[in-house]
N, C-alpha and C positions, 0 to 999 in steps of 0.2 A: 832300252829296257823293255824288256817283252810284259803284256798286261798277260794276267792271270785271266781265267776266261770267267770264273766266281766269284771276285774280287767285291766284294759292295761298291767302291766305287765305280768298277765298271757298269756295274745293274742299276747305279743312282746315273748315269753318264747313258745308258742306252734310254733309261726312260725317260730323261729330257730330250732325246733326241725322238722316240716315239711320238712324245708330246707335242713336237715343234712340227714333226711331219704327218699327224692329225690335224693338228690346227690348221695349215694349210690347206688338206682334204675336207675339212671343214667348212671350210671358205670358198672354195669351188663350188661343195656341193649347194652351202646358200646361195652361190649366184647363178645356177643353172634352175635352183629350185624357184627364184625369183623372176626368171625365163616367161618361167611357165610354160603350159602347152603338156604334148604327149612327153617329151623329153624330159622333161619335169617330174611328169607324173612316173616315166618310166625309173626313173631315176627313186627316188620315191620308192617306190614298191623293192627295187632292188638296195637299198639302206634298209630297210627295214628284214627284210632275205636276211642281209649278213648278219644284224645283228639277232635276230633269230641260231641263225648258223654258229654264229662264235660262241653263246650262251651256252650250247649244244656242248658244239665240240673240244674246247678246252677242258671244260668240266670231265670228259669222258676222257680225252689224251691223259689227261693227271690221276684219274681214278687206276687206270691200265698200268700205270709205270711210263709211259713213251715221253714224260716230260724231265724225266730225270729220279734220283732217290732225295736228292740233300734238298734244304731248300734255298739256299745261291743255285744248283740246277735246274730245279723247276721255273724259277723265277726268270731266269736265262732263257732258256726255253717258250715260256710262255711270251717273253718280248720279243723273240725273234719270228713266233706265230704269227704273233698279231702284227709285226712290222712288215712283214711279208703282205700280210691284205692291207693292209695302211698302202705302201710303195704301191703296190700295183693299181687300189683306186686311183692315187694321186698321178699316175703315168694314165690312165685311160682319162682321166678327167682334164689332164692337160694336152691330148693328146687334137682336140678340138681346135 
């Protein structure tokens, strides 16, 4: 059975999985920030960047149209934004 891409459960089933793969990300970044040192600090400065950045730019992708028109599309969209900088912390953070 093929999932529908709008489905609420699909977008209640991505954002537990955003959630699970934040939390994770989250957990790295406490124990590097718990390090301490420049790493820490650089780290640091760079969490603060993003969320800087994503306040930014989601706001502006969804004002443009680029997130979709419905709102199961935008909400789709916007999880799959932010799961993309989510996966990529969590791969650079583990990558140590």
């Amino acid at each position: 059975m093929a999932r529908r891409k709008d489905s609420w459960t699909t977008l209640a089933f991505d954002s537990w999985s955003l959630g699970l793969e934040a939390s994770a990300v989250i957990g790295l970044r406490m124990m590097k920030l718990a390090a301490g040192g420049a790493a820490a600090q650089a780290e640091a400065q760079l969490m603060v960047g993003e969320k800087v950045a994503a306040g930014l730019t989601l706001p502006m992708l969804a004002a443009t149209g680029q997130l979709g028109a419905s709102g199961p599309a935008i909400a789709s969209a916007s999880l799959a934004h932010l799961r993309r900088k989510v996966r990529a912390n969590r791969r650079r953070l583990t990558k140590a």
